[in-house]
matplotlib code that plots the C-alpha trace (Angstrom):
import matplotlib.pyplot as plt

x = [-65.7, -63.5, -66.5, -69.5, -68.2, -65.7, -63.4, -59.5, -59.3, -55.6, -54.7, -51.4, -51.1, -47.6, -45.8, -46.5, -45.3, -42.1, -41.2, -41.7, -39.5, -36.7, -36.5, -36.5, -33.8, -36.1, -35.4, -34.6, -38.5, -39.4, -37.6, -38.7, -42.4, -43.0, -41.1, -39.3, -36.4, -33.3, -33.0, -30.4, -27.0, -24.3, -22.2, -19.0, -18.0, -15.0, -14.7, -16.2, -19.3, -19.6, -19.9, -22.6, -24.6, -24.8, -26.0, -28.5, -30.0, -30.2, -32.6, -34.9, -35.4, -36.2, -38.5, -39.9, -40.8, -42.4, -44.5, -45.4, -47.1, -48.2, -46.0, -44.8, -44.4, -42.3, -38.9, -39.0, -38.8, -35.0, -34.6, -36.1, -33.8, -30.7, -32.0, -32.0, -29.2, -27.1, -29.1, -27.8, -23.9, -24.0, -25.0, -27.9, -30.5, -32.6, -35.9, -34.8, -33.5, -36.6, -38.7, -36.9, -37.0, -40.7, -41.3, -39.3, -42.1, -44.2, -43.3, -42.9, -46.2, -48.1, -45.6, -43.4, -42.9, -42.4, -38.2, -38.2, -39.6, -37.3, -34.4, -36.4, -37.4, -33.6, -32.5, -35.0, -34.0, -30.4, -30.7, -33.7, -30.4, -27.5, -28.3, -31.3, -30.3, -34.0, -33.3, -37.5, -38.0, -35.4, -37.1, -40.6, -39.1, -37.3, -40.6, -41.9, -39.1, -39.3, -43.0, -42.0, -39.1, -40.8, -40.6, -38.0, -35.7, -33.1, -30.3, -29.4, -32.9, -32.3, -29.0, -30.9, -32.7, -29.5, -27.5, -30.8, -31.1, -27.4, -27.9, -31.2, -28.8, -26.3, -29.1, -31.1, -28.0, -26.8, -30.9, -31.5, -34.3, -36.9, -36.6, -37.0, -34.5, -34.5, -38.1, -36.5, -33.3, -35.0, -37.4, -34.4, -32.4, -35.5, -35.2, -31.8, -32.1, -34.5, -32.4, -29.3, -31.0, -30.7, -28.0, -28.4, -28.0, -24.8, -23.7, -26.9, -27.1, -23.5, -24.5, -27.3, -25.2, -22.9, -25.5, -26.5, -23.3, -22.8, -26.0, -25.5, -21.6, -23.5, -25.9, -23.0, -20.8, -23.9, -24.6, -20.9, -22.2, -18.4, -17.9, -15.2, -17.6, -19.2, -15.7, -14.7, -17.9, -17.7, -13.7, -15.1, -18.1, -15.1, -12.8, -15.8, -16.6, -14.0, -14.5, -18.1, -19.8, -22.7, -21.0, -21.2, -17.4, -17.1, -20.6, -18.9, -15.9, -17.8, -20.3, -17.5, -16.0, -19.6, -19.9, -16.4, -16.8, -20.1, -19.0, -15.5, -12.5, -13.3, -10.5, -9.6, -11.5, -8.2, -7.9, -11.1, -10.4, -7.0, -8.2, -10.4, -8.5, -5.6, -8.5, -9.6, -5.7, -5.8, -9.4, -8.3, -5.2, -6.5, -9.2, -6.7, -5.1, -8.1, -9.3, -5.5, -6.6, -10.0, -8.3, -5.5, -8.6, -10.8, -7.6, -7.1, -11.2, -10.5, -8.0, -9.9, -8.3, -11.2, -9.3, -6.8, -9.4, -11.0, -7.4, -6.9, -10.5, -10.9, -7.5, -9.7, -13.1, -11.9, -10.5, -14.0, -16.1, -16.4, -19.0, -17.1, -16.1, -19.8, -19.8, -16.3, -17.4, -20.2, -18.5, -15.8, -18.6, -20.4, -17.0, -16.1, -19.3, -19.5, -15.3, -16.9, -19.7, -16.9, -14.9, -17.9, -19.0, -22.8, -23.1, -20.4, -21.3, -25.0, -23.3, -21.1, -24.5, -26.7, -24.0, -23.7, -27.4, -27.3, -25.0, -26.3, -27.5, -27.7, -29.9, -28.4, -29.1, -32.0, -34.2, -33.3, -29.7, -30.5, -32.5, -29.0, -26.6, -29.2, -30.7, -27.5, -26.7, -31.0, -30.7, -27.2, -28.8, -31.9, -29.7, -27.3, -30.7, -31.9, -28.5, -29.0, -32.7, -34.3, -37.2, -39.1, -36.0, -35.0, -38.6, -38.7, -35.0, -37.1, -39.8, -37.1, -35.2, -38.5, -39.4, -35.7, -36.1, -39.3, -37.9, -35.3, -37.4, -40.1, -36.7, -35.6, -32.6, -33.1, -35.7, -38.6, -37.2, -33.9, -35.4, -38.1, -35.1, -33.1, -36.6, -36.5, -32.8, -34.5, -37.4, -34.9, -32.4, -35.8, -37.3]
y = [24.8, 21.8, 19.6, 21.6, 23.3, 21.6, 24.3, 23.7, 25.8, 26.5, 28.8, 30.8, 31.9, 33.1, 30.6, 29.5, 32.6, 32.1, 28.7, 29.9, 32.5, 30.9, 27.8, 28.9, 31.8, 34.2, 37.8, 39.9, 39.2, 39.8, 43.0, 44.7, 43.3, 43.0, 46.0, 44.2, 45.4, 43.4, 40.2, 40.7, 40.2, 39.1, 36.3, 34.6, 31.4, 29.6, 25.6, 24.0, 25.9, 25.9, 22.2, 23.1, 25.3, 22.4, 20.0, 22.4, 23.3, 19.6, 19.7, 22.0, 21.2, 18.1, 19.0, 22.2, 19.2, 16.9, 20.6, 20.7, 17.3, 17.4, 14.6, 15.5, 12.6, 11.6, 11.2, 15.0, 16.0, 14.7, 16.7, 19.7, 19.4, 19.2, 22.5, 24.2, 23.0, 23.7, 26.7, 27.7, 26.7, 29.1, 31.5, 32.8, 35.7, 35.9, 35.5, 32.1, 31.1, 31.2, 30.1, 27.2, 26.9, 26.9, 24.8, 21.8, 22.5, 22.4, 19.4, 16.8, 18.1, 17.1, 14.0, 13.3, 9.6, 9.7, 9.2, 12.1, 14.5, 15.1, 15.6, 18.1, 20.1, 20.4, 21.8, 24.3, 25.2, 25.3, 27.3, 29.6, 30.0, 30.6, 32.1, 33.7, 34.6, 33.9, 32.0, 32.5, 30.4, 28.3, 28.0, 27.2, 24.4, 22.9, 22.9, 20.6, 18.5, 17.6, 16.9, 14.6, 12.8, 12.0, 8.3, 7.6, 4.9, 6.6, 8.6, 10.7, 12.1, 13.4, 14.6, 16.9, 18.0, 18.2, 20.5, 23.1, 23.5, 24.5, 27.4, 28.4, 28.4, 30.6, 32.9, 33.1, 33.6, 36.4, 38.0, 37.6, 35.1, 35.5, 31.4, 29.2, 26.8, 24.7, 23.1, 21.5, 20.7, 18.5, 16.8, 16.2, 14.5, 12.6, 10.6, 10.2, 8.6, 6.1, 5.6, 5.3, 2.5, 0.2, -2.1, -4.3, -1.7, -0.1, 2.0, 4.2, 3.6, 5.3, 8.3, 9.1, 9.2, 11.5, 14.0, 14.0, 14.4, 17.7, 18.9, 18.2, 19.8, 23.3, 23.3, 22.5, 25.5, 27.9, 27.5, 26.5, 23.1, 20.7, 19.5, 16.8, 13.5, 14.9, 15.3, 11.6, 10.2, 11.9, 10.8, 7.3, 7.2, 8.8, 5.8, 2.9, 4.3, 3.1, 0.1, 1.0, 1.1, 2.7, 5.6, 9.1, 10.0, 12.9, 14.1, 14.4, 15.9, 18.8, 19.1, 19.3, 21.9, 24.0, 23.5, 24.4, 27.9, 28.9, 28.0, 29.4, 27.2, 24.5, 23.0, 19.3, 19.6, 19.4, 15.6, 14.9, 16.8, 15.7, 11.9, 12.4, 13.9, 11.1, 8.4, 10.1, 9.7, 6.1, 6.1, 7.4, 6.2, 3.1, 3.6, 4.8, 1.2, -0.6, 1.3, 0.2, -3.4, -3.2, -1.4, -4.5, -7.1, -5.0, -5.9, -9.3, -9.4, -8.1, -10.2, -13.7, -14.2, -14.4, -16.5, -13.7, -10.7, -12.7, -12.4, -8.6, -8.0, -9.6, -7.8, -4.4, -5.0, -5.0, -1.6, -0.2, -0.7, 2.7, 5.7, 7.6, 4.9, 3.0, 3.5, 2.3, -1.0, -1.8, -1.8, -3.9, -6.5, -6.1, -6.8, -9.8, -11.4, -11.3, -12.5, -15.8, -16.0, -16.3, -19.0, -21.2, -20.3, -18.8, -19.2, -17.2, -15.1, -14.6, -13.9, -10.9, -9.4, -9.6, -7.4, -5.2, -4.4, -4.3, -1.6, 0.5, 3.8, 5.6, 7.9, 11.0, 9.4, 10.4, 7.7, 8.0, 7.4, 4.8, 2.8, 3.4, 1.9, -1.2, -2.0, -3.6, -5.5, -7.2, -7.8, -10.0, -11.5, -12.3, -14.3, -15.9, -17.1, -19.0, -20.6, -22.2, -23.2, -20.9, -19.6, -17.9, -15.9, -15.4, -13.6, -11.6, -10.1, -9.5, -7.4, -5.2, -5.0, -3.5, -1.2, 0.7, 0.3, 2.3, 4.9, 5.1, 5.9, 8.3, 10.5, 10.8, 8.8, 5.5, 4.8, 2.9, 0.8, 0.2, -1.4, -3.8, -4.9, -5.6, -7.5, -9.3, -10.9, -11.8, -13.5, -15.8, -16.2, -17.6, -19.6]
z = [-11.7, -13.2, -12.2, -13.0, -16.2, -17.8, -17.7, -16.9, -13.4, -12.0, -9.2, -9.8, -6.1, -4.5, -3.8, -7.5, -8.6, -6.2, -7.6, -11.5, -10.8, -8.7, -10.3, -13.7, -13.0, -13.9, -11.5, -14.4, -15.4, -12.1, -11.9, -15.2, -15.2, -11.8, -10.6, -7.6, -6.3, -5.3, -7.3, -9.6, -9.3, -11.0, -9.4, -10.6, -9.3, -8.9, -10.5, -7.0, -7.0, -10.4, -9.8, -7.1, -9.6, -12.4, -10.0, -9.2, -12.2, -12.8, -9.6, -10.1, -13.8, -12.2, -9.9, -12.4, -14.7, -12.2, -11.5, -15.0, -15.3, -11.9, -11.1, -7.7, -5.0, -2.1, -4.2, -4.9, -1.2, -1.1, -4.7, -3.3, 0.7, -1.4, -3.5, -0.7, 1.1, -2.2, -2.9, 0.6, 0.3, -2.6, -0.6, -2.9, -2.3, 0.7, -1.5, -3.6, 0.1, 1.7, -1.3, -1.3, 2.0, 1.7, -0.9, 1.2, 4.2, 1.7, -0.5, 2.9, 4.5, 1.5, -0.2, 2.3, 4.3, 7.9, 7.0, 5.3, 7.7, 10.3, 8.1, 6.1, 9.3, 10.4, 6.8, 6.8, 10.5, 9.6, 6.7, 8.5, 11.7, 9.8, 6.0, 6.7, 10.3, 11.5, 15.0, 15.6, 12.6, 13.8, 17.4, 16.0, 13.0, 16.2, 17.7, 14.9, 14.7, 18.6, 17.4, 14.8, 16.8, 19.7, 20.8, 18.5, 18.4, 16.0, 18.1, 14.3, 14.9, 18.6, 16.9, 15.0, 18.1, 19.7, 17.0, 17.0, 20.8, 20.6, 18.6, 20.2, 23.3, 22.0, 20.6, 24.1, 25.9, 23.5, 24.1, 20.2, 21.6, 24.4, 24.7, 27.7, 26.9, 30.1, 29.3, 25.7, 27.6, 30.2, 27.0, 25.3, 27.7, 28.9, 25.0, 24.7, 28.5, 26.7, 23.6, 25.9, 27.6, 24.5, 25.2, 22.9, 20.0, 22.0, 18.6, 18.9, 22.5, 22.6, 20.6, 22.7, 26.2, 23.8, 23.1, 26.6, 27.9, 25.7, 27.0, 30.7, 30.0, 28.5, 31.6, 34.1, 33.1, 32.9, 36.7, 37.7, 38.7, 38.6, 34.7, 35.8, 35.9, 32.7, 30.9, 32.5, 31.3, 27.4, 27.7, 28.4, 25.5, 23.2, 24.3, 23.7, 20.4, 18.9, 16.4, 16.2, 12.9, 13.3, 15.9, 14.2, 15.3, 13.1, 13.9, 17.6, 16.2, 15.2, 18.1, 20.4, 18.3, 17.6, 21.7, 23.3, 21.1, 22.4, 26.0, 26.3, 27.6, 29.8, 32.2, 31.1, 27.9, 25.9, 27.3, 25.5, 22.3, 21.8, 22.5, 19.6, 17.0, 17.9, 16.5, 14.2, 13.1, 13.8, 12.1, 8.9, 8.5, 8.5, 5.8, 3.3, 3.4, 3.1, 0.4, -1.0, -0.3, -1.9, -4.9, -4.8, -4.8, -7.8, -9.9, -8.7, -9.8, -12.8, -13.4, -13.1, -9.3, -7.2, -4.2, -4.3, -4.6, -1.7, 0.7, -0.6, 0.4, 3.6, 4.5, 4.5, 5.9, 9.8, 8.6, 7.8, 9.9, 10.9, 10.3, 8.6, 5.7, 5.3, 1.8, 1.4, 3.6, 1.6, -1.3, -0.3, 0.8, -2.5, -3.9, -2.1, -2.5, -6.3, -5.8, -3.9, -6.4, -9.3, -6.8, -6.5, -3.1, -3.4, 0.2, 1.2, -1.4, 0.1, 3.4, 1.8, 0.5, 2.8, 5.0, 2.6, 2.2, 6.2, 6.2, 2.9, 3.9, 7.1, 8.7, 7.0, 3.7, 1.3, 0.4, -3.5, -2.8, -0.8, -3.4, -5.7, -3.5, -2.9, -6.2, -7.7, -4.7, -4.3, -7.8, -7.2, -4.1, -6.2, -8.4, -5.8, -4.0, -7.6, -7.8, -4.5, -5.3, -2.6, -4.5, -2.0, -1.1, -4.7, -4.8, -1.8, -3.2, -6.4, -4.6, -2.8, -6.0, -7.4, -4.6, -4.9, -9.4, -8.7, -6.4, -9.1, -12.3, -9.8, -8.9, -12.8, -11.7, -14.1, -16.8, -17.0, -19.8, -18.6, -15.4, -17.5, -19.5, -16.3, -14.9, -18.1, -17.5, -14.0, -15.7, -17.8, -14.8, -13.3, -15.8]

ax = plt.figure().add_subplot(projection="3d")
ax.plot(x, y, z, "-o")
ax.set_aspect("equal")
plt.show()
């Protein structure tokens, strides 16, 4: 009718009606005009989740905006998963639940990129398990993620897999769910056999035999088969993670923790638990004083010390690398490269970035946050590379620096004119 008539043709179906009315906060509409029952209530909350509920609102105005000026694109997915995982934390009706829930399927199927997707399908699994206490959903969005997994290299994404079949386990067992989980099992542990087969990527490689393990432990005690080479093999893969960077320890923490209360006490298990929680100990302990050193070598920065920032530094980065203080890491190597950038060392300098942008993000990280943490640091390698006369590299920084800028300004996060003046300082840098 647009076409053939000139006439401005919009189709207000359901889910339309589901995202006007949950997004904008609009139930008491929906009650009076509507006559639906249900969606009112009147909720006080403490200073946390009041936190919570501001960053929400700042989402879905967000994403009600991008709506409005039919604007949507693949930057609004990782708006729209942390809606609904916050949506979910908050503990919010069943109805704005599940319209959220399917406005995430929605949002990936149509904008999504192929990063995006299994993280998506495990949020709305999660939430479709525990808040709307659907484990059918649950079963069939697992069915889609094994879809969307298959064949790949990243061990996070058979973690996924790996948290989901759990549950489905426990629901099966309990009879809340005619499931055959044996087929998925077997599936499963055939990709994390492939993944574990890696050696020369031993962090992921590590993590795979870990989620293996869990699964062959479950199997073990449901037929009585003998647990104590599984235990001595997880006690091992506990022991080796150790000084790993990219090992999920915590993630392992707490799939030990989900697993040992869905399958009852297991002899020996305590040697394995109590192992753990003594490095996470060590782990931690040790991140508190490098974050004391990279505090110590800001100062020193500050200060006009680079050479000293660069010993207070240095002092810390052994400390981090570790899974559960990547952030802190690459900060401390975004730190101590601009330190050996002031001290006349652009080479060194190079070398401190480029590690940091190696270790930016991980696979649990949205792709808008990840264009955050990068941009500053492909901007400061774009200008380290012009200092040393490398102009092809000086470009290809610029290009990266570009890509995350443009994430940026899609997801709301930065304007378009405070990026062009930032490519104009890169424009003089280079002429």
């Amino acid at each position: 009718l647009s076409a053939e008539h000139g006439l401005d043709v919009r189709i207000l179906d359901r889910n339309w009606i589901l995202d006007r009315v949950f997004a904008g906060g609009h139930e008491d509409l929906a009650v009076t005009h509507l006559k639906v029952g249900g969606l009112s209530r009147a909720v006080r909350y403490g200073p946390l989740d009041s936190v919570r509920v501001s960053e929400l609102e700042q989402i879905e105005r967000r994403l009600q905006l991008a709506a409005a000026e039919d604007n949507l694109g693949w930057t609004h997915v990782d708006d729209a998963v942390e809606a609904l995982e916050l949506a979910s934390g908050l503990e919010q009706p069943f109805d704005v639940l599940r319209g959220s829930l399917d406005r995430v399927l929605r949002l990936v199927d149509k904008h999504g990129v192929e990063s995006q997707r299994a993280r998506s399908i495990y949020a709305c699994a999660w939430t479709a398990y525990w808040w709307l206490e659907d484990p059918r959903s649950a079963s069939d969005l697992y069915t889609q993620l094994e879809h969307v997994v298959s064949g790949s290299t990243n061990a996070a994404d058979f973690e996924y897999l790996s948290n989901l079949w759990h549950l489905l386990f426990v629901s099966a067992s309990q009879g809340e769910l005619e499931l055959e989980v044996g087929p998925r099992r077997e599936r499963l542990l055939a990709e994390l056999a492939r993944v574990a087969g890696e050696e020369d990527r031993p962090s992921a490689a590590l993590h795979a035999k870990s989620l293996s393990l869990m699964l062959r432990l479950v199997h073990a005690v449901e037929h009585g088969d003998d647990q104590e080479a599984i235990l001595a093999q997880l006690l091992d893969v506990v022991d080796k993670s150790d000084g790993l960077l990219g090992f999920p320890f915590e993630s392992l923490v707490k799939t030990i923790i989900e697993v040992s209360g869905a399958i009852g006490h297991i002899p020996n298990f305590d040697l394995v638990f109590d192992r753990l929680v003594d490095l996470r100990g060590q782990r931690r302990g040790e991140v508190e004083a490098a974050r004391a050193y990279v505090a110590r070598g800001a100062r020193e920065l500050d200060g006009g010390r680079p050479i000293n920032a660069i010993a207070s530094i240095g002092k810390a980065l052994t400390r981090l690398y570790k899974e559960e203080s990547q952030e802190d890491l690459v900060e401390a190597l975004h730190m101590i490269g601009v330190a050996y950038l002031r001290a006349g060392l652009p080479w060194a300098a190079r070398s401190a970035l480029v590690h940091a942008a190696a270790f930016t993000g991980s696979p649990g990280d949205s792709v808008v946050l990840l264009a955050g943490r990068v941009l500053t640091i492909f901007e400061r390698l774009r200008f380290v590379e012009m200092r040393l006369g490398r102009l092809p590299q000086a470009l290809e920084w610029h290009e990266n620096a570009q890509v995350a800028g443009y994430a940026l300004i899609e997801s709301g996060s930065l304007t378009s004119e405070n990026f062009a003046e930032r490519m104009v300082y890169s424009d003089a840098a280079l002429s």
